[in-house]
Structures are given as structure tokens and as C-alpha cells.
N, C-alpha and C positions, 0 to 999 in steps of 0.2 A: 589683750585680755580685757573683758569690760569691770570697770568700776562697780560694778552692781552684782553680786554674783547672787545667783538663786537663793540662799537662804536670806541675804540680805532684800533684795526683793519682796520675797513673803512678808518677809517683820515689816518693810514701814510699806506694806500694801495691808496689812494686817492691821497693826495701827493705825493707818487714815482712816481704815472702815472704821476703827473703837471710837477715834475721836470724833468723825463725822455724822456718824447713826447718830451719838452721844448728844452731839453737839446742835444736829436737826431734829432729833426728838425732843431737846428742850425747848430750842426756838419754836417751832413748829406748833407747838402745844397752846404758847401763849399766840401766836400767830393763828392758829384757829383758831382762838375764842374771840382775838381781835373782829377778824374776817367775817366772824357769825354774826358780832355785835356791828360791824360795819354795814353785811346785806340787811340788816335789820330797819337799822338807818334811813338806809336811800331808796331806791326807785329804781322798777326796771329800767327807767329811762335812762338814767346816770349810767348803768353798766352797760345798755346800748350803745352810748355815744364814745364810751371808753371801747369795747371792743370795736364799734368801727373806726376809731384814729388808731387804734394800735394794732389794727391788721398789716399797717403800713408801717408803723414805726417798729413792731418785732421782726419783719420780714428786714428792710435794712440794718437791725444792730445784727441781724447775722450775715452780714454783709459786708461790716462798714473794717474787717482787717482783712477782707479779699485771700481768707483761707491762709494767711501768712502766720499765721498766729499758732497754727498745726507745726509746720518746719520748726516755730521756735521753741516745741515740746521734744517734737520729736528728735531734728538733727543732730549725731552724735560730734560734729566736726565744726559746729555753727562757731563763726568766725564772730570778730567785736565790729569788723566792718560791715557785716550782714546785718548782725545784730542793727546800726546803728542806721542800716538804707529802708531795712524793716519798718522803723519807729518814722522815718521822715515818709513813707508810703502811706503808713496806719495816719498819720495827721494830714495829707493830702485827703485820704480816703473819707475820714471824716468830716473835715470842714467844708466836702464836695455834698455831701450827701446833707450838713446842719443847713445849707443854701439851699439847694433843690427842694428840702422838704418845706424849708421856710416859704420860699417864693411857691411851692406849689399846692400850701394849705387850702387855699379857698377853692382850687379845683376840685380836691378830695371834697367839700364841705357841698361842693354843686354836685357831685357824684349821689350823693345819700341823702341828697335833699336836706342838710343838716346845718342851716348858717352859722352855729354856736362850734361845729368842727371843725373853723379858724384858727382860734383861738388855742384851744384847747392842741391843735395839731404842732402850732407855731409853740408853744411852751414845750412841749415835748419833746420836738428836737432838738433842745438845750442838749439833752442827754449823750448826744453825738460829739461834743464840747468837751463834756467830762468824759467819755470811755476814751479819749487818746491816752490819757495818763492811767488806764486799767491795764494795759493790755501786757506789757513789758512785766510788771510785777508777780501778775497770775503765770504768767507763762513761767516766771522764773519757780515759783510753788510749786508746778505742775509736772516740773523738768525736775526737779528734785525728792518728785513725789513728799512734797511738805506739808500734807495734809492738816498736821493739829491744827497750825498758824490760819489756815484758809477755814476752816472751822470757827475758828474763833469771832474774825471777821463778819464770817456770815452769819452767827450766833446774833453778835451785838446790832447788825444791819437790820438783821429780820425783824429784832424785838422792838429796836427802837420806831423805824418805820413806818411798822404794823403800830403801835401804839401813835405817831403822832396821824398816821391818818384816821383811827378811831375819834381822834379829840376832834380831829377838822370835820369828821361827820357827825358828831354828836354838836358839834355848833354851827349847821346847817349851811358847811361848804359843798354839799352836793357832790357834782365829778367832779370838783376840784376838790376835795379830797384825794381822790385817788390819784390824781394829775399829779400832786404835790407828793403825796407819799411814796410813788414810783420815781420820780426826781430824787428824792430825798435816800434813797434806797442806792442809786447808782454813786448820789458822792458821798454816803457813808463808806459804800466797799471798796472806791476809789481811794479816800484818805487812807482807810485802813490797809489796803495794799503797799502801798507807796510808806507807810509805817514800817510796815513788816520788813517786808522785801526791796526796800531804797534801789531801783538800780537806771537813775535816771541817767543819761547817753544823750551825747549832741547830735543830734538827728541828721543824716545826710539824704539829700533827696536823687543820688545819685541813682540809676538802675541796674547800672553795672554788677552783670556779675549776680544777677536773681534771677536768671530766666528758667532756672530747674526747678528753684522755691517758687517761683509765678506758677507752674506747671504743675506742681503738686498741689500749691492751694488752692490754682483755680478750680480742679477736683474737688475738694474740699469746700470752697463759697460755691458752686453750682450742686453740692449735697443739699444742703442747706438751707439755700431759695428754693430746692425740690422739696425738702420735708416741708417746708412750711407754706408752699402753695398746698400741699395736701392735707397737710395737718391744721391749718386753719383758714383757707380760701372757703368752707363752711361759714363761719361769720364774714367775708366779703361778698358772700351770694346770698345769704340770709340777712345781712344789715338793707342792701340795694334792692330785696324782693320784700321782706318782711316789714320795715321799720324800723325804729329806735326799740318802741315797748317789747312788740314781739322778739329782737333779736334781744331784748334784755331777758326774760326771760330762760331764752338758750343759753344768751352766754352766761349765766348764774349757774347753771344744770352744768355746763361745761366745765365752768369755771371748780366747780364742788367735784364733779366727776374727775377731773384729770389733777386735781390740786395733788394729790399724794401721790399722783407719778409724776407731776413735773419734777417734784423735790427727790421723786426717786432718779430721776432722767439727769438731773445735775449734780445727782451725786454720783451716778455712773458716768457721764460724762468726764468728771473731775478724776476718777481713779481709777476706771477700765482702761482711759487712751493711753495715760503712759502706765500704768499699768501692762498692757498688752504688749505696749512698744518693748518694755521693757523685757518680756518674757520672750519676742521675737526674737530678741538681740542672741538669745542665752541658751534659749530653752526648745524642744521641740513640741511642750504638752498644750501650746493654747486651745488644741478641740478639744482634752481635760477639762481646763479651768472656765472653757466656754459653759460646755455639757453642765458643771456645777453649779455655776455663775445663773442660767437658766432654771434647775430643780430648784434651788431656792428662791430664786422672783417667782417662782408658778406656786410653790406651798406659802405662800406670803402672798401674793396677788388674791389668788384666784377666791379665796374664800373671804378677803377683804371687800373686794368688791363687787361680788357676789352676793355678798351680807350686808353692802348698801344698800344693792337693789331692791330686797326684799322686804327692807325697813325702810326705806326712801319717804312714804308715807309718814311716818313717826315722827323721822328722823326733821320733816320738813315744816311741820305742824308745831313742832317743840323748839326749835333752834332757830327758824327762820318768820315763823308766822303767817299769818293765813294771806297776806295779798301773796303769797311766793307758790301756794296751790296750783299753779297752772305750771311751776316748773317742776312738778313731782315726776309728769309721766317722762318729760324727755330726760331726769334724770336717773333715773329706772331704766331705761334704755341703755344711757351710753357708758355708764359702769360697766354694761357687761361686758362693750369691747376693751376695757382698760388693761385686762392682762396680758393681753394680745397685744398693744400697742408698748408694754411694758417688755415684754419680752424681745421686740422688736426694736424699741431702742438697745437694747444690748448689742445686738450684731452692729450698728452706724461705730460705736468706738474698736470695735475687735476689726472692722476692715481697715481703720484708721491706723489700730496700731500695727496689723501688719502690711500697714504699706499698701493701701488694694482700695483709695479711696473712689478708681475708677467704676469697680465693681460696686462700689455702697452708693454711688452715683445713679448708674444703672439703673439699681432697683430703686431707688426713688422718685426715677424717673415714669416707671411705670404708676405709684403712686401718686404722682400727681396729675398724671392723664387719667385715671381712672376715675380718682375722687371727688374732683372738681365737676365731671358728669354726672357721679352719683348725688352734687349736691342741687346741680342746677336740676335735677327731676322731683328729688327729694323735698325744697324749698317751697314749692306747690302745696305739701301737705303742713306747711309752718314748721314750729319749732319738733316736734312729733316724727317728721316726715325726715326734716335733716339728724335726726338720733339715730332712725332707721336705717340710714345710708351708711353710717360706723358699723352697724351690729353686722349686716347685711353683707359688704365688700371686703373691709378691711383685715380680716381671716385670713381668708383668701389672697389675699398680698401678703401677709406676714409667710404664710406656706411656700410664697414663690421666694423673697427672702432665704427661708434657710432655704429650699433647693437648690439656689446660687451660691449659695455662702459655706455651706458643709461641706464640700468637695475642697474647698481651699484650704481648711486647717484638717484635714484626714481624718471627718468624722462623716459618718451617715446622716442623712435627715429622718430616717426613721430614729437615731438613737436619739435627737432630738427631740421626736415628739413623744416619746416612751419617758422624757422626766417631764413633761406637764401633764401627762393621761390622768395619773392616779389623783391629782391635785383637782383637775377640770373635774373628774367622775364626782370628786367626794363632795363638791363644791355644786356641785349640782345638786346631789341628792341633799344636801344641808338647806338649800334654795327652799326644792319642794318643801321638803318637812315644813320649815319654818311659815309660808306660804298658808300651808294646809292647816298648821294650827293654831296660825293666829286670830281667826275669829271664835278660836273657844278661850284665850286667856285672859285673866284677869284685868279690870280695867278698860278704858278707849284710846286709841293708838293716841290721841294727844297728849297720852300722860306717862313720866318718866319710867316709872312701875312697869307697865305695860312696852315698853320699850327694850328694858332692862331684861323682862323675861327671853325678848326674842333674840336678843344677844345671847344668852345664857342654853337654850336651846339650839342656836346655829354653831357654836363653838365647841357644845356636847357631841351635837350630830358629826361634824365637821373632823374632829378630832376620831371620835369613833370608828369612822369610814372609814382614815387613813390609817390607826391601827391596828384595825381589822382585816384589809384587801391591801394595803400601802403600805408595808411596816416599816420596808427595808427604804423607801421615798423618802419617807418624813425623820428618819430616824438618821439616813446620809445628810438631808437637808440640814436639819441641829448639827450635828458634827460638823459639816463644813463650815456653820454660823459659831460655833463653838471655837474651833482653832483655828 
């Protein structure tokens, strides 16, 4: 009989989500006013040359535990001897990967034409150093579904972080700010793990006896290196066609456009997978908690960022300043695909936790064939042209996702796309509205006033819609946010 039975379950899955909303709503808060005061600071260039050293550096830290890091969430029978061949592979893996990037900086730096992304690439991989002593701890949180404590951590990481790379760019360290702040960020959550969750193990580098865990994680690490050739091989086609300035640009637009689902994507990532795993074990309802799990990202998505788009203008003129005018339009663009790529990360942890990581393989596999085509045609038209490539394809992958995925936990894809209709419809017509009556309100879009009202109207409209034609959408959506 499992240690976790259903009611137990719900509570500390119930409770991660209080403490972690909680607990990234407050970080987050002071971490966007950081972020705003940061792009203020610096120069497309600066965020050019940070997006193209860490196309390469995010692609391998989701690499550098070769998918073993999943078994040690998931496995109910995981042994102290596993446990301990685990930890001596994760420090192979790493120290192979802090060499190869070191020794292979100045290639990347002749790739983009960027001699200054040496430097900059060889500091970076430090980071590979410190995640050896991450990995053990988190996994132990995650397996226990211990959410406050991993909250907490990432509370203090965020703020601190964000804050000292505000100071290093308000005293004119450039990308090195960001270089430092991203450093500083990995052995904050690092100390704080190994605080929390102490479960340091004498590492054996033995292989014996992993070739089941090797087989499920390598499913797991070639997820992975899929999502992120598709989800950001955009800036490795756009830094090598466009430049530094112009890929500065995009990645600011990117960067503001996907910032509130990255933190949505690591917060699902942290409590959907053993979450899932766990309701596997126990439960038959995960196309349930999918279907719900879904209705609320789309009444929370879609009118979020919908309601960037439409104030993108204001919003970029007021917070960021007028050299950042050229990243309006591609970020008015690629908000719109954001709910869609939100909802899409939900399915990567629910095949994870039920076991099915060949299937979430799969279809990411098709996303990164597709994308990477749509960017290299897209690139042509600059930063504009690779936005269009998001809006344009990536729907259409999300749709073939649930078509593979709904059949495995006994739900339909129509029932599916019947909890984002009413959210999409209402979110639309809040668009137009707002759109349409902003050139008769008070004020000019640079000013707070005039900003304020088109909030005030998209949230009237927005709300109106859904309980008007949506009652029973938005009204499940709260209850299910409520208990």
C-alpha cells in the first residue's frame, strides 16, 4: 500500500501550490521591478551577447544529470546504492561538460563573430561546478513533495540576485551584470538546498546496475535537448543571422514575453511531476486533474497575455524607455503564442509522471524539426519575422501534443480544447475592445493614467465575457484555485 494515499496527496500538493504562488508572487514582484530597472540600464548589446553564450549554456544544464535526476523523483524502490552511483555520474557528467565548454568558448565566440563571448562563456561554465551539489537535495524536496522549504529558497535566491545584479548594472558592469547575477543565483539555491535537505552520499562511480535508470533518463535528457532546440534554437539562428543589437532587441521582447511562464513552467515543473507520479501510483483521475490543471492556465493565461499585447505600446514607453521602441512590435507578437506554450508545458510533466517519457519525446521531437525551419525562414524578416514564426507554427504543435497525449490518460482532445474556448473567445474580444478604444482615452500611451485606464477596460471587458457566455469556465476555474 503506498505511503501517500489520496487525501494525503491533495493536502501537500495543495499546500506547495499556497506556498509557492505565495512565495513567487512576492519574489517575482521585487524581481520585476529589478529586471525593468536592469533593461533600463543596459544595451541591446549586453542582452545580445548574454543570449548568445547561453543558448549553449541552458541547453547543457538540462543535460548535465543525463535525465537521472527524474528516477530519483520518481523511483518508489530507489536503493542508497543507486542513490549513491547516481551522484558519482551527475559529477562525471558535470565536470565533462565545465571542460568541453571551457576549452570550446572561443569557437562559440568565432561562430557569432563575438570575441568578447570568451570570456563571458568560460565564466559561465563555472555553473556546471556548482549544480553537482544541487541536484541530490532538490530531488530529495521533490520526492517528498516539500514544497514550502524549495519556496523559501527560491524566494531568498530571486531577491537577492535580482537585487545584486541591479547594483552591478547601475555601476556600469554591462553583461557582466547579468553574468554575475546568473552565477550568483545558482550558488544561492545551491547553499540553500544543501541547508534544507543535507543529504550529502559518498559518490560511487560504479554503473552497475543503472542500465533501467540510464533508459528512462535518457528519454528524459533527449526531451529536453528537444524542447530547447525548439524553444530557443530562435536566438541561435537569430544571434548568427541578425547580430548582437538586433538579437538584443528580440531577446528583451522574449525575455518580457515568456518571463511569467518561465516562472509558471518551474513551478509546474516542481509539482505537476511528482505530483502526477504520485496520483499514478494511487489514483485513476490524472485526465481529471489534467483537464483542470489546463482550465485554469487558459483563464490565467490567455487574458494576461493578451492584455500585454495590447498595451505592449505603454507598457514599453513607461517601464523600459524609448531606445527599447523597436522591441514593441516583436513583443506584441510573441505574447500571443504564450498560453499555448503554457498549456503545453503542462503535458512534458504529466507524461513524465506517468511513466510515458518516450511519448513526451516524441512530440518534441517533432517541435524541434519544425521550429528551427520556421526560424531559419523567419530570421530574414529580423527580430519581426522570428515572432511570427511563434504565432504562426507553434499552435499547431501544441494541437498534435494533446492529440498524442489524450488518449493515454482516457480523456478526449476535444474535451481539452472545450476548457480553453471560452478563456481564448473572451480574451480576444477584450483585445479588440481595448485596441479600439484606446485612441479615444484620456492622456498618451506614455503616461501611467492612460495605461491604467486600458487595464481597467481589458479586465471589465475580459471578466464580462466570461460571465456572460463562460459562467460555468470561470466559476470551476476559482473553485479549483480556491480548494
Amino acid at each position: 500500500m503506498s505511503q501517500f494515499p489520496a487525501v494525503d496527496i491533495k493536502a501537500k500538493v495543495l499546500s506547495g501550490l499556497r506556498w509557492t504562488i505565495s512565495a513567487r508572487f512576492a519574489s517575482q514582484l521585487i524581481s520585476w521591478m529589478a529586471t525593468i530597472f536592469v533593461i533600463r540600464l543596459l544595451n541591446p548589446e549586453d542582452y545580445g551577447l548574454l543570449a548568445m553564450a547561453t543558448v549553449f549554456i541552458s541547453f547543457l544544464v538540462l543535460l548535465n544529470t543525463l535525465g537521472l535526476d527524474a528516477p530519483l523523483v520518481q523511483k518508489k524502490d530507489l536503493t542508497e546504492e543507486e542513490r549513491r552511483r547516481i551522484f558519482g555520474v551527475i559529477i562525471v557528467a558535470n565536470l565533462t561538460i565545465f571542460t568541453g565548454l571551457f576549452l570550446s568558448a572561443p569557437f562559440i565566440a568565432a561562430f557569432f563573430d563575438e570575441p568578447s563571448l570568451t570570456a563571458i562563456v568560460r565564466v559561465l561554465s563555472t555553473t556546471f561546478l556548482i549544480d553537482i551539489f544541487m541536484t541530490l537535495p532538490l530531488a530529495t524536496l521533490d520526492r517528498e513533495i516539500a514544497f514550502k522549504h524549495r519556496s523559501i529558497i527560491e524566494f531568498v535566491t530571486t531577491i537577492v540576485s535580482s537585487l545584486f545584479t541591479l547594483v552591478l548594472a547601475y555601476y556600469g558592469f554591462g553583461v557582466w551584470s547579468l553574468v554575475y547575477g546568473s552565477l550568483l543565483s545558482h550558488l544561492l539555491k545551491t547553499i540553500g538546498l544543501n541547508l534544507i535537505a543535507p543529504c550529502w552520499c559518498k559518490p560511487d562511480f560504479s554503473l552497475t546496475g543503472l542500465k533501467s535508470l540510464f533508459l528512462f533518463g535518457s528519454f528524459v535528457t533527449l526531451e529536453r535537448g528537444l524542447w530547447h532546440i525548439h524553444s530557443e534554437s530562435d536566438k541561435l539562428i537569430g544571434g548568427r543571422i541578425m547580430g548582437a543589437d538586433l538579437l538584443g532587441y528580440f531577446a528583451v521582447a522574449s525575455h518580457l514575453a515568456s518571463f511569467p511562464i518561465q516562472k509558471l513552467s518551474s513551478l509546474i515543473q516542481s509539482i505537476a511531476f511528482p505530483a502526477f507520479s504520485k496520483a499514478k501510483q494511487i489514483t485513476d483521475k490524472t485526465g481529471v486533474y489534467f483537464l483542470k490543471a489546463s482550465q485554469v492556465a487558459s483563464v490565467i493565461t490567455f487574458p494576461v497575455f493578451l492584455g500585454i499585447s495590447c498595451t505592449a505600446p505603454e507598457l514599453v514607453k513607461i517601464f523600459l524607455g524609448e531606445k527599447w521602441e523597436p522591441a514593441i512590435l516583436p513583443l506584441q507578437i510573441l505574447v500571443l503564442v504564450m498560453p499555448f506554450r503554457a498549456l503545453g508545458n503542462i503535458i512534458t510533466p504529466l507524461l513524465w509522471g506517468i511513466g510515458m517519457p518516450r511519448v513526451s519525446a516524441t512530440n518534441l521531437l517533432i517541435a524541434a524539426i519544425v521550429m528551427p525551419i520556421a526560424f531559419l525562414i523567419g530570421s530574414q524578416w529580423g527580430p519581426v519575422g522570428l515572432s511570427l514564426c511563434w504565432v504562426l507554427v507553434f499552435p499547431f504543435i501544441y494541437l498534435v501534443y494533446l492529440i498524442r497525449t489524450c488518449p493515454l490518460i482516457g480523456i478526449k482532445t476535444s474535451d481539452c480544447l472545450k476548457t480553453i474556448t471560452g478563456p481564448m473567445i473572451s480574451s480576444i474580444l477584450m483585445y479588440l475592445c481595448v485596441i479600439s478604444i484606446n485612441p479615444y482615452l484620456f492622456g498618451s500611451s506614455g503616461d501611467i493614467p492612460h495605461l491604467m485606464q486600458l487595464i481597467a477596460i481589458g479586465a471589465v471587458t475580459y471578466l464580462s465575457v466570461m460571465l456572460a457566455f463562460f459562467r460555468n469556465d470561470l466559476l470551476t476555474a476559482l473553485n479549483s484555485l480556491r480548494n
